[in-house]
Backbone and ligand atoms as CSV (ligand in chain L), in Angstrom:
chain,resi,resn,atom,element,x,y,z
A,1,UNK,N,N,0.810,-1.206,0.000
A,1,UNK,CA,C,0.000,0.000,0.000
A,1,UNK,C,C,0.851,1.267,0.000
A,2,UNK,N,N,2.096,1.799,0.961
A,2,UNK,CA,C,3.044,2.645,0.881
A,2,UNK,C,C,3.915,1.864,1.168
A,3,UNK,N,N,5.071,2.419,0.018
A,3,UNK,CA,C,5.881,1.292,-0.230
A,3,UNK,C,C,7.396,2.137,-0.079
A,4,UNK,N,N,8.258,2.671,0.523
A,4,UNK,CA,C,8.959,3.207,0.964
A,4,UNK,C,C,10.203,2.512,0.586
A,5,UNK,N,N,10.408,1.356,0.632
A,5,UNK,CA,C,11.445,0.360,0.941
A,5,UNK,C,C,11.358,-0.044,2.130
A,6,UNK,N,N,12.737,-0.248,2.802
A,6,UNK,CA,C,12.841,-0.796,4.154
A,6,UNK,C,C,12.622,0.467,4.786
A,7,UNK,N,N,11.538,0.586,5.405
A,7,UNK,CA,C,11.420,1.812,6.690
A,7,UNK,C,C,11.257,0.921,7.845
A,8,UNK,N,N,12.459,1.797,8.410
A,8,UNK,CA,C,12.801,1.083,9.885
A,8,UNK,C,C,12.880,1.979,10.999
A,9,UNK,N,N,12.314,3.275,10.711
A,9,UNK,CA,C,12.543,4.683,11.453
A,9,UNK,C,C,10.998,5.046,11.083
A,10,UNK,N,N,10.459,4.588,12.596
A,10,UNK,CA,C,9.026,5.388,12.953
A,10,UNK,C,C,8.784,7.202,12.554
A,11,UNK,N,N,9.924,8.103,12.513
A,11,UNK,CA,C,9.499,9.157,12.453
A,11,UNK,C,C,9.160,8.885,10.658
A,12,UNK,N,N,9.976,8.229,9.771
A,12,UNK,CA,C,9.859,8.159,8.388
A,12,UNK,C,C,8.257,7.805,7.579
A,13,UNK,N,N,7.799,7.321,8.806
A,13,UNK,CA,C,6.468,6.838,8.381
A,13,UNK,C,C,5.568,8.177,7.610
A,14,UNK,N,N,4.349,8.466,6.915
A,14,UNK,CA,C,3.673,9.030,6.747
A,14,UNK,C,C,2.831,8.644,5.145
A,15,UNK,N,N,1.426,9.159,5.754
A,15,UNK,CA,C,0.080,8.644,5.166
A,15,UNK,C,C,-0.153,9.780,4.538
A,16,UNK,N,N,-1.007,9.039,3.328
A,16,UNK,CA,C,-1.488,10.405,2.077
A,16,UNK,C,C,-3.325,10.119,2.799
A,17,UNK,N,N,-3.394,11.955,2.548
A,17,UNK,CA,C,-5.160,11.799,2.694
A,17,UNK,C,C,-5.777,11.179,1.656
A,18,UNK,N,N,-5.476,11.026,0.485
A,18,UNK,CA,C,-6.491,10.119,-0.700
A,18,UNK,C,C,-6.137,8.918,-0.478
A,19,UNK,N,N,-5.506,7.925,0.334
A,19,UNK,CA,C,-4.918,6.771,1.057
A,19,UNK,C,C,-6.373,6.702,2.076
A,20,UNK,N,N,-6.151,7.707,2.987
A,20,UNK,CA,C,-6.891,7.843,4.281
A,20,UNK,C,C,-8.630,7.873,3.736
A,21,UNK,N,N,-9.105,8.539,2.761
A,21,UNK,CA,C,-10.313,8.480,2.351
A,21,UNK,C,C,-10.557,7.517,1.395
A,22,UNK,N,N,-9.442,6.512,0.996
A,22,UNK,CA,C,-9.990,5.757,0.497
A,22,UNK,C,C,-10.313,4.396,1.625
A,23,UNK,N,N,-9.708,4.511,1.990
A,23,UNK,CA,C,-9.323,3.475,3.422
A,23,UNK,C,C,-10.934,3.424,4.275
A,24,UNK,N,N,-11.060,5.176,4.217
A,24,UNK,CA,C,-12.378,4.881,5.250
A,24,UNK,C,C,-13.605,4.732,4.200
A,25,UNK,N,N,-13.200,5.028,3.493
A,25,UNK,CA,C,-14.698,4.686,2.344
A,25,UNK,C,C,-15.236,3.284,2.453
A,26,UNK,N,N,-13.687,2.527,2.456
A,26,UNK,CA,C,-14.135,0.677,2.159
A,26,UNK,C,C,-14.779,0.297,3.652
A,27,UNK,N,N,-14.029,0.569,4.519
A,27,UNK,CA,C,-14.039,0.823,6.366
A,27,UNK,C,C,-16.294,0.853,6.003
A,28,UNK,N,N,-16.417,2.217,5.797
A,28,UNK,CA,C,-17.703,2.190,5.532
A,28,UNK,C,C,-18.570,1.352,5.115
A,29,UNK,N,N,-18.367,0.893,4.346
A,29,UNK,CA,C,-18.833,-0.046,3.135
A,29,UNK,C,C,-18.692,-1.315,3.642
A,30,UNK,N,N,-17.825,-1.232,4.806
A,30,UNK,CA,C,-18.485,-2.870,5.379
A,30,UNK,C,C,-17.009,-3.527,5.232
A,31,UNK,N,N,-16.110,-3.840,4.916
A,31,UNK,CA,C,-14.919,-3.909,4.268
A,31,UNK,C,C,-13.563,-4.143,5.799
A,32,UNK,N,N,-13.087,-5.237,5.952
A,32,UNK,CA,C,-12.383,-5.114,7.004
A,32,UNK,C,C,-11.000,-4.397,5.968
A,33,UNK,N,N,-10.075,-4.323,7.125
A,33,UNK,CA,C,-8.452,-3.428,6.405
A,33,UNK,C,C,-7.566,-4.430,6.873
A,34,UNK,N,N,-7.024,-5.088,6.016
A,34,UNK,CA,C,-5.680,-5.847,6.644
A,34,UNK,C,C,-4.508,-5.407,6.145
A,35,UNK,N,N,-3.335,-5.564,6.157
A,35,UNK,CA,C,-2.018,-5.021,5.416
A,35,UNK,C,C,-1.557,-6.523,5.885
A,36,UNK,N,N,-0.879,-6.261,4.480
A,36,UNK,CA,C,-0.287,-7.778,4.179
A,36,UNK,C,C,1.305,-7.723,3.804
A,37,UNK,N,N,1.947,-8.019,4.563
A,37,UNK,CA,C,3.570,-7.641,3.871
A,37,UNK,C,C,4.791,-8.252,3.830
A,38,UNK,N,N,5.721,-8.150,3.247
A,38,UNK,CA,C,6.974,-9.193,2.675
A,38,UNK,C,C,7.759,-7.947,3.832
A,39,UNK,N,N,8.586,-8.893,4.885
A,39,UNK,CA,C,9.870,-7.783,5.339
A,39,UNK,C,C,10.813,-8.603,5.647
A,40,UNK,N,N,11.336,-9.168,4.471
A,40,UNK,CA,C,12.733,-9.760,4.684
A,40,UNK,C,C,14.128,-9.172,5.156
A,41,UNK,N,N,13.874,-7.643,5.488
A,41,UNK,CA,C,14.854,-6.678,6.140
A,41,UNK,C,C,14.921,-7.368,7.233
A,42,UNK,N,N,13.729,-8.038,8.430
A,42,UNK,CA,C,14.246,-8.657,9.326
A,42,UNK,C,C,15.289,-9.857,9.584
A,43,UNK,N,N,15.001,-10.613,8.393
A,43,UNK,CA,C,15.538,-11.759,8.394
A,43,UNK,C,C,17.208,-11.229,7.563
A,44,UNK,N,N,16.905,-10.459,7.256
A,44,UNK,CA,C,18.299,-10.091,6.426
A,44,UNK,C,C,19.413,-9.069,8.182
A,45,UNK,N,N,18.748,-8.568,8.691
A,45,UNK,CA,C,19.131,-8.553,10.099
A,45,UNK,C,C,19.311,-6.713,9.799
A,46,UNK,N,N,18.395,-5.777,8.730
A,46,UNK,CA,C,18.663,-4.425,8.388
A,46,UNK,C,C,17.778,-3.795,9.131
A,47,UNK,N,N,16.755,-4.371,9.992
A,47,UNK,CA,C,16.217,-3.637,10.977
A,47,UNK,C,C,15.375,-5.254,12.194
A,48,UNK,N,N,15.490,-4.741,13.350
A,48,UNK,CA,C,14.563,-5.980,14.136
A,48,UNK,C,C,13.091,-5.941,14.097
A,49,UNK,N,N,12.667,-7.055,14.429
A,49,UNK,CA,C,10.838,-7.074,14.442
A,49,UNK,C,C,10.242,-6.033,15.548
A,50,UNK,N,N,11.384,-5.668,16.460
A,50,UNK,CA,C,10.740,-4.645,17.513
A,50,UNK,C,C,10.905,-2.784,16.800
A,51,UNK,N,N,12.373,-3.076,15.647
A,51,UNK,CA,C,11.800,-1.514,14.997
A,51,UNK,C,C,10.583,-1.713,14.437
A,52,UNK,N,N,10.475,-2.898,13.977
A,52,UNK,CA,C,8.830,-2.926,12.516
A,52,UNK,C,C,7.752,-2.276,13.612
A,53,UNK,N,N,7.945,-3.214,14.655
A,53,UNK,CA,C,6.473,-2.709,15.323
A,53,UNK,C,C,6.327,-1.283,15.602
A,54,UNK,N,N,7.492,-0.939,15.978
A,54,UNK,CA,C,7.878,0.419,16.368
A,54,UNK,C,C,6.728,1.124,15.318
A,55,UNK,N,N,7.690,1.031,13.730
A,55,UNK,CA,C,7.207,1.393,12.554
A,55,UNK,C,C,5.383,1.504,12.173
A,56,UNK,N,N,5.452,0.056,12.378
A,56,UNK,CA,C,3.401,-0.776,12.322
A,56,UNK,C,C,3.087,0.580,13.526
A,57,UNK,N,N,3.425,0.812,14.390
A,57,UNK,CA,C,2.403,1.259,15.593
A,57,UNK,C,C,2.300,2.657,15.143
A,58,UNK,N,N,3.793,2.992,14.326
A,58,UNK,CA,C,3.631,5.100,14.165
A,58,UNK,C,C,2.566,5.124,13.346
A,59,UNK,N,N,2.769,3.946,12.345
A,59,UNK,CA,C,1.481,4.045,10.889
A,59,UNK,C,C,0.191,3.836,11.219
A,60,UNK,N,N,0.054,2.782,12.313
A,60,UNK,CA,C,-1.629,2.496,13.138
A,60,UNK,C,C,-2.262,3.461,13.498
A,61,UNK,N,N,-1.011,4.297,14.401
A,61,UNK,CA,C,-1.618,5.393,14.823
A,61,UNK,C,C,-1.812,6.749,14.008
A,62,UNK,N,N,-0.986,7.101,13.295
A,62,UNK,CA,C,-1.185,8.118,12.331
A,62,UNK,C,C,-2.972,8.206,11.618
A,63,UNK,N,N,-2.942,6.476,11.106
A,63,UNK,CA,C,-3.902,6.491,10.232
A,63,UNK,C,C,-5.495,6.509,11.167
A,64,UNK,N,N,-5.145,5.935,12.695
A,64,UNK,CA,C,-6.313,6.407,13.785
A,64,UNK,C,C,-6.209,7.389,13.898
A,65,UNK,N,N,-5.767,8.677,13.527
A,65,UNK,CA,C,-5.980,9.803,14.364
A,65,UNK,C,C,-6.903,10.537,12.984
A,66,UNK,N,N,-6.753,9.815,11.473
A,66,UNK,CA,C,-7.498,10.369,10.799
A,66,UNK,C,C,-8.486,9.383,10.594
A,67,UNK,N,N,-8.917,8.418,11.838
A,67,UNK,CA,C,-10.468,7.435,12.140
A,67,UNK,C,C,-10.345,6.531,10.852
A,68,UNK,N,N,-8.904,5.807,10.730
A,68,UNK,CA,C,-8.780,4.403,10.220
A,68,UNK,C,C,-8.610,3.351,10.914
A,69,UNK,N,N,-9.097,2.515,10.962
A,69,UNK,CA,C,-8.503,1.412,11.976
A,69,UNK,C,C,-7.947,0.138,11.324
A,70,UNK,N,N,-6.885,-0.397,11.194
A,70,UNK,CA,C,-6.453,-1.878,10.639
A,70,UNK,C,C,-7.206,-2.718,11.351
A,71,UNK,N,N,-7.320,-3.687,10.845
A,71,UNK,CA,C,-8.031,-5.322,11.683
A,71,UNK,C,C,-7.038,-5.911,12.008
A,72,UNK,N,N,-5.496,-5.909,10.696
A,72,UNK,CA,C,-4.802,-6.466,11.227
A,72,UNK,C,C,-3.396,-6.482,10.836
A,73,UNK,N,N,-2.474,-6.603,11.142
A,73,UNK,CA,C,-1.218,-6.034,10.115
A,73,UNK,C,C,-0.408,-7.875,10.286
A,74,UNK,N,N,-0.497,-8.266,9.232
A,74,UNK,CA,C,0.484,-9.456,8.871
A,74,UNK,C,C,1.771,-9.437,8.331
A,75,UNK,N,N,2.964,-10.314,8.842
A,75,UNK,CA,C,4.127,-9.752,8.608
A,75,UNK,C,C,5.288,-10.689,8.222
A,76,UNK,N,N,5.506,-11.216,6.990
A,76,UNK,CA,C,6.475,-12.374,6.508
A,76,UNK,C,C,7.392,-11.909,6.900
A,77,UNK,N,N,8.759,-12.294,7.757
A,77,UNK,CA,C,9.738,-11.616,7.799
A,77,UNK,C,C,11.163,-12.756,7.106
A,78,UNK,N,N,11.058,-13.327,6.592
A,78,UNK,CA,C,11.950,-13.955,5.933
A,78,UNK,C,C,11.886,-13.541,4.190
A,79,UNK,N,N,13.365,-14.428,3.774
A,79,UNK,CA,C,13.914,-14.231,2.655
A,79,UNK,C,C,13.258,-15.115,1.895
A,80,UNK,N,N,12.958,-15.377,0.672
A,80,UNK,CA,C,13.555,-16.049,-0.376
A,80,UNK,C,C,13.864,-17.767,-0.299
A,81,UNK,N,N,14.710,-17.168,0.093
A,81,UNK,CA,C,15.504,-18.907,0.310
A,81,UNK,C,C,15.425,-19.691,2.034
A,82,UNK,N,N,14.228,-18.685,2.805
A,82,UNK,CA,C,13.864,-19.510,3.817
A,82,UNK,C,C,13.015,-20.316,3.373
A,83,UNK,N,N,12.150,-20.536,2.396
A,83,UNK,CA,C,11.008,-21.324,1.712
A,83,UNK,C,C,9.779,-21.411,2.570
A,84,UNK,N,N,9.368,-20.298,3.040
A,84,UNK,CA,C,8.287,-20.300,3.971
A,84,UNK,C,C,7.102,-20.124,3.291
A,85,UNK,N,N,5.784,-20.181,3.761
A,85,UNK,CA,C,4.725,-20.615,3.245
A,85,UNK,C,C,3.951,-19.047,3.347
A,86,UNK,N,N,4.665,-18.075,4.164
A,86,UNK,CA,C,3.857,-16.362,4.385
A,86,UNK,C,C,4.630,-15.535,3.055
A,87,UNK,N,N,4.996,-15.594,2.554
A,87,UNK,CA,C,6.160,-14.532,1.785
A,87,UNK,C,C,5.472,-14.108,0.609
A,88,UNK,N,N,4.743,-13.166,0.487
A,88,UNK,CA,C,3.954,-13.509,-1.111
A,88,UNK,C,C,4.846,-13.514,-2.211
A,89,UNK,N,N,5.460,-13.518,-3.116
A,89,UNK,CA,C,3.800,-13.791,-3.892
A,89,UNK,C,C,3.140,-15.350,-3.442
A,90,UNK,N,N,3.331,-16.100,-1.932
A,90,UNK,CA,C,2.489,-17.197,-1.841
A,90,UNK,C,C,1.577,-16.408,-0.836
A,91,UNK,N,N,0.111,-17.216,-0.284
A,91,UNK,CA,C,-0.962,-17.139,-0.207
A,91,UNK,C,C,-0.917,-17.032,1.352
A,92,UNK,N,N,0.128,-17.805,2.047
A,92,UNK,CA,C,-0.115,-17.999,3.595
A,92,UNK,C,C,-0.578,-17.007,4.277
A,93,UNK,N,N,-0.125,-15.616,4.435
A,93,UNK,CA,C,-0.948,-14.576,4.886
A,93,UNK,C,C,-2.350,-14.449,5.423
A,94,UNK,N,N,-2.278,-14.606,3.891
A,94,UNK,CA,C,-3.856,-13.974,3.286
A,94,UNK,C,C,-4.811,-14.743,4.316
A,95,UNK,N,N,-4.243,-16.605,4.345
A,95,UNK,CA,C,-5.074,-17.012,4.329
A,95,UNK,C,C,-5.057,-17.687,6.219
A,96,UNK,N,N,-4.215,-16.868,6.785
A,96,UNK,CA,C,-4.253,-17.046,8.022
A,96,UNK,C,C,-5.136,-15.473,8.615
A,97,UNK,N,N,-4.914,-14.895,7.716
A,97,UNK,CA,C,-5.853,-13.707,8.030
A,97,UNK,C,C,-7.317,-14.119,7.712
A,98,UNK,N,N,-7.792,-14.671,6.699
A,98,UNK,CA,C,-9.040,-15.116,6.573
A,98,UNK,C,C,-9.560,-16.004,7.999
A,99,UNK,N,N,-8.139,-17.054,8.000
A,99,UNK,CA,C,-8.718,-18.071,8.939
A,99,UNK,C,C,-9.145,-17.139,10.823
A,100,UNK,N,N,-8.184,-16.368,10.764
A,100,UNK,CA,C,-8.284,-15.557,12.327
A,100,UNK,C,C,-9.595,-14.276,12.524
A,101,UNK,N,N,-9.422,-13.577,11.257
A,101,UNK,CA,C,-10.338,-13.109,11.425
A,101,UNK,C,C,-11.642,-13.348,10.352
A,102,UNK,N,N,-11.834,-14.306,10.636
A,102,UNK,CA,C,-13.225,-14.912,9.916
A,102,UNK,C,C,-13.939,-13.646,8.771
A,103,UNK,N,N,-12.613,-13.969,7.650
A,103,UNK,CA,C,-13.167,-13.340,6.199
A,103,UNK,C,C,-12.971,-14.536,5.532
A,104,UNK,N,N,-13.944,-13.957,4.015
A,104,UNK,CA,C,-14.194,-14.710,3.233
A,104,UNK,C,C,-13.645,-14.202,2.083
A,105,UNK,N,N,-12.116,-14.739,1.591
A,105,UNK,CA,C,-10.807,-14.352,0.649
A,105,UNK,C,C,-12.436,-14.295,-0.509
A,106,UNK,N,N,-12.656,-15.307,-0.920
A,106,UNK,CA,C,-13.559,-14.816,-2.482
A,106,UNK,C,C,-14.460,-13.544,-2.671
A,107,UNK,N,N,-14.897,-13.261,-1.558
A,107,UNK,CA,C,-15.460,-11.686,-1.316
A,107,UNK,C,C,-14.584,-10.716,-1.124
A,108,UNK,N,N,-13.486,-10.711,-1.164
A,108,UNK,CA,C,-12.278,-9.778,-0.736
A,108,UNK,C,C,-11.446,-9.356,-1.743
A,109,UNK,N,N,-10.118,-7.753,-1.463
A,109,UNK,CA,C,-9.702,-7.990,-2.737
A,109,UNK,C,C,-8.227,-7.874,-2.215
A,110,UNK,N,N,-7.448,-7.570,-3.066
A,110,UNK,CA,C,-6.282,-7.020,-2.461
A,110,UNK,C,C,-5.788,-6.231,-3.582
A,111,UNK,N,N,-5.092,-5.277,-2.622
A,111,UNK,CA,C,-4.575,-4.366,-3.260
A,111,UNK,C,C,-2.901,-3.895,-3.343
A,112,UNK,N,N,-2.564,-3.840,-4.096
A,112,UNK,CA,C,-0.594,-3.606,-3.930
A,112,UNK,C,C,0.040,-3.503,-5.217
A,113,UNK,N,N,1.342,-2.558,-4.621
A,113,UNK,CA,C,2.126,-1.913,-5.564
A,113,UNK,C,C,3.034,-2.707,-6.387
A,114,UNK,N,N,3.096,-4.515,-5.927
A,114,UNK,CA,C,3.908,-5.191,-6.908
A,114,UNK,C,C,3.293,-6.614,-7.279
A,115,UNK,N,N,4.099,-7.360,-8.736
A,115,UNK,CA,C,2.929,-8.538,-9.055
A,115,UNK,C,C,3.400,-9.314,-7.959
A,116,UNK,N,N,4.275,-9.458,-6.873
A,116,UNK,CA,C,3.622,-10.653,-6.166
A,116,UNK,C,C,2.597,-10.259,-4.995
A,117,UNK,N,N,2.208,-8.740,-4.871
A,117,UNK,CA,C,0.861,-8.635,-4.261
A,117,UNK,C,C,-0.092,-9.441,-5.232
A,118,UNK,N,N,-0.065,-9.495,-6.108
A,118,UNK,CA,C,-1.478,-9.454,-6.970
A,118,UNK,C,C,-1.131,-10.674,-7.527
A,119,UNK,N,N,0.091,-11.792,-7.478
A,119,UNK,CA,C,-0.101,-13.558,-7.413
A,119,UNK,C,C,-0.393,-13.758,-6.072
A,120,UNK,N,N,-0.091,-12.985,-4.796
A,120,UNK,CA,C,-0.850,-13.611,-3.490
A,120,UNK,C,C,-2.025,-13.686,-3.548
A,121,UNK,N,N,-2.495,-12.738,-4.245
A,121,UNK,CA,C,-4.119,-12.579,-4.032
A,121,UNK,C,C,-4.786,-13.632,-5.120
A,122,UNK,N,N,-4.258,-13.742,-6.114
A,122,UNK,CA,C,-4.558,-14.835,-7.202
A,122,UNK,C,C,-4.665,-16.167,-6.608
A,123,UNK,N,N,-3.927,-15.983,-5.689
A,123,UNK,CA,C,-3.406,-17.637,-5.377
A,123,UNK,C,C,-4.445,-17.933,-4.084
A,124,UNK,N,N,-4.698,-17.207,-3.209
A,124,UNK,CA,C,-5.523,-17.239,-2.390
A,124,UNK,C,C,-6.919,-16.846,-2.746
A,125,UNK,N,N,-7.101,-16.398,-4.021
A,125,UNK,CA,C,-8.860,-16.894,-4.721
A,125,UNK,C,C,-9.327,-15.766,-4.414
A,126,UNK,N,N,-8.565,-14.418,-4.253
A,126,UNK,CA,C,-9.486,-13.044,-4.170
A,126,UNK,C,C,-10.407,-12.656,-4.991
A,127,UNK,N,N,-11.658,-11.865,-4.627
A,127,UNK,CA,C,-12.340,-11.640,-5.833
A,127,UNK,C,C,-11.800,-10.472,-7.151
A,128,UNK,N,N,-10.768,-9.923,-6.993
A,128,UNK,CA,C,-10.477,-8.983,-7.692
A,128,UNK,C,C,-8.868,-8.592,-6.989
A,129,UNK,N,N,-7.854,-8.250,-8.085
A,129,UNK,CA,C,-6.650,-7.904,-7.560
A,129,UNK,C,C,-5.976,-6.687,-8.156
A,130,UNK,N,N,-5.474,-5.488,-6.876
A,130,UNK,CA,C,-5.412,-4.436,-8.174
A,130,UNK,C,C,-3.966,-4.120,-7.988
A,131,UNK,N,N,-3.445,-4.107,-9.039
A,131,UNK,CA,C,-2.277,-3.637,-9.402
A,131,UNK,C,C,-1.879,-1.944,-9.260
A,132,UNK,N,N,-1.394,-1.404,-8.431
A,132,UNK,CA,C,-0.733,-0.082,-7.898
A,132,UNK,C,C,0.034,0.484,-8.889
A,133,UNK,N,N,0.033,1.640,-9.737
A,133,UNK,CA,C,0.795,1.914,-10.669
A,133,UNK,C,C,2.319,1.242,-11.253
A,134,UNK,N,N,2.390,1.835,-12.318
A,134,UNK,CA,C,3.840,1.027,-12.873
A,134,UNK,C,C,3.060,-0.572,-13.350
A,135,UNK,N,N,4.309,-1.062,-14.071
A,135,UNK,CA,C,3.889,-2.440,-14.119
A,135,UNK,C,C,2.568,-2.428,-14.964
A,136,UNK,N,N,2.441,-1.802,-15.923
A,136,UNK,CA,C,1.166,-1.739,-16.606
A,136,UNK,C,C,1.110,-2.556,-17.806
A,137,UNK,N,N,0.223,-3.488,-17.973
A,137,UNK,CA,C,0.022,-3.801,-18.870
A,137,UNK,C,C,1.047,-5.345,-18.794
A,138,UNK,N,N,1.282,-5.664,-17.724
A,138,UNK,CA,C,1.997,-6.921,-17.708
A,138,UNK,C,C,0.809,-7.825,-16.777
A,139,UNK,N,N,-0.048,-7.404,-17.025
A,139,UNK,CA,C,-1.109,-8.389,-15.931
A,139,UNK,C,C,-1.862,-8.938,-17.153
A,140,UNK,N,N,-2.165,-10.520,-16.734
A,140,UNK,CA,C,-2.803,-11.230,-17.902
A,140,UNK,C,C,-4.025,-12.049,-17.151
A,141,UNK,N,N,-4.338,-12.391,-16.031
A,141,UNK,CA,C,-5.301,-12.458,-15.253
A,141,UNK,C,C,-6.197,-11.435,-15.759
A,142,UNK,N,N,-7.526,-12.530,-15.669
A,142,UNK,CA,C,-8.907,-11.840,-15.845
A,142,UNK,C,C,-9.099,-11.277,-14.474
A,143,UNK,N,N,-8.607,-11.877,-13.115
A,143,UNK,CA,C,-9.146,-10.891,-12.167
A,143,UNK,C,C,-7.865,-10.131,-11.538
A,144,UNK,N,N,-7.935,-9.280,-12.573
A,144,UNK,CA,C,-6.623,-8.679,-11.964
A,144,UNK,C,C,-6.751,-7.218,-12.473
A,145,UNK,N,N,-6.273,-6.198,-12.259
A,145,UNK,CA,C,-6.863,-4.782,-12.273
A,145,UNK,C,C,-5.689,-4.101,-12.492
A,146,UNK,N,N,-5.297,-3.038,-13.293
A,146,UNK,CA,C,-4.164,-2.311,-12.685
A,146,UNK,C,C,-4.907,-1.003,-12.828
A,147,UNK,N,N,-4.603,-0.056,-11.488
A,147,UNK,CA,C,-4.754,0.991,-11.645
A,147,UNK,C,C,-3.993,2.282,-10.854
A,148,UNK,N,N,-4.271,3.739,-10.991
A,148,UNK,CA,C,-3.229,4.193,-10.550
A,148,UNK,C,C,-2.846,4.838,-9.127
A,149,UNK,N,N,-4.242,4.086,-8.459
A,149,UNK,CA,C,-3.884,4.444,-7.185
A,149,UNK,C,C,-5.069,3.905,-6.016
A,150,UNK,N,N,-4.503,3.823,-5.102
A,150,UNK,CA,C,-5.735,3.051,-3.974
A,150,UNK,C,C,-6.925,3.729,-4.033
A,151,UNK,N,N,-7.256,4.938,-4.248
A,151,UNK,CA,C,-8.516,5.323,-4.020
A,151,UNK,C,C,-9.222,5.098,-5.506
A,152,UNK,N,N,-8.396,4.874,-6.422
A,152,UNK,CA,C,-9.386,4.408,-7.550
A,152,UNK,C,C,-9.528,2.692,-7.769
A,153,UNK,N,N,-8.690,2.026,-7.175
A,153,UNK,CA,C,-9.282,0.407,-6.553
A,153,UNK,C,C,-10.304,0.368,-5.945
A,154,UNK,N,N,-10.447,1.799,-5.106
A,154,UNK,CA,C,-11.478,1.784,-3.845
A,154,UNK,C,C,-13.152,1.720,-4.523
A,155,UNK,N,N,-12.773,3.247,-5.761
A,155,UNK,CA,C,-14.159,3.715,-6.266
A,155,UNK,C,C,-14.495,2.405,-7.250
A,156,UNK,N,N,-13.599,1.568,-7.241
A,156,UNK,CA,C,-13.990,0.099,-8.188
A,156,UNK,C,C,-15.008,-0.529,-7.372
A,157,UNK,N,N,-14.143,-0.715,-6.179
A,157,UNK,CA,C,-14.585,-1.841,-5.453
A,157,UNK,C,C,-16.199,-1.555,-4.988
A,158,UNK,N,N,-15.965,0.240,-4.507
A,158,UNK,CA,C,-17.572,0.068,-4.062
A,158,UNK,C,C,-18.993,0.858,-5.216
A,159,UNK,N,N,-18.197,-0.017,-6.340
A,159,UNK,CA,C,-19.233,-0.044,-7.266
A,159,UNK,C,C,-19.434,-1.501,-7.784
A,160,UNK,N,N,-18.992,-2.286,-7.130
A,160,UNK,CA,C,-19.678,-3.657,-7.260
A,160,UNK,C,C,-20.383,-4.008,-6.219
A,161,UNK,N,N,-20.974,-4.966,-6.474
A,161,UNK,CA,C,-22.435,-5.672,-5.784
A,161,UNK,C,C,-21.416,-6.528,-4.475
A,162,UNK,N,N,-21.774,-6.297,-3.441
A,162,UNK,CA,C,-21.072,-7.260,-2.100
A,162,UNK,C,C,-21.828,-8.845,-2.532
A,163,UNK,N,N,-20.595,-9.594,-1.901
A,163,UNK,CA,C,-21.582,-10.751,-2.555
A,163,UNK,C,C,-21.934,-11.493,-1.249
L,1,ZN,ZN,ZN,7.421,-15.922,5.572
């Protein structure tokens, strides 16, 4: 969703308001918020899981103070060549987030700035996956979307029928 690189410095954090109104639009609409993310910086040893949280908590809170709330922030922290089952572009995430907080991945979408956001979401059976600018025109999935920014995934999403 903001894609910085490795941010490992809580003050570095910061949220766009067309982020924030798109966020609460879906929020509205019935729509839980999860963040789903690859941070192999931990496992690579370029920041610890106690800066991330550090990091997760400046961004939680930033985005509560403009009345967003996450459900839940998920967090692969390995490489590559740990062969773990959370790392997208595989599905584990997604689908431990479905399993904990009792969603239903085929009613759901995901949204992110690279294709292995949008093979996690493929792979875990989302109803729709949108591709974050750049990278255009390399998506060959029928449910797959590219567009140029979260709040126009958003005005997609809540112009379809909830199922
Ligand atoms: Zn992992």
């Amino acid at each position: 969703m903001f894609d910085s690189g490795y941010v490992s410095d809580p003050e570095k954090v910061d949220i766009f308001e067309e982020t924030v109104e798109a966020l609460k639009a879906l929020r509205v609409a019935g729509y839980l918020l999860v963040i789903i993310t690859n941070q192999s910086g931990i496992a690579r040893g370029y920041f610890t899981t106690d800066d991330l949280e550090k990091v997760n908590s400046r961004m939680s809170s930033l985005f509560k103070e403009h009345g967003v709330v996450f459900d839940g922030i998920y967090i692969c922290p390995h490489r590559d060549e740990d062969r773990c089952t959370c790392r997208k572009p595989l599905p584990g995430l997604i689908f431990r987030a479905a399993r904990e907080l009792d969603i239903d991945v085929s009613a759901s979408f995901m949204i992110g700035n690279s294709k292995s956001d949008v093979h996690s979401g493929i792979a875990a059976g989302c109803r729709l996956n949108f591709l974050l600018g750049g990278e255009r025109g390399s998506l060959s999935r029928e449910n797959t979307l590219s567009v140029d920014s979260l709040s126009a995934a958003a005005e997609i999403i809540l112009t379809l029928e909830v199922l």
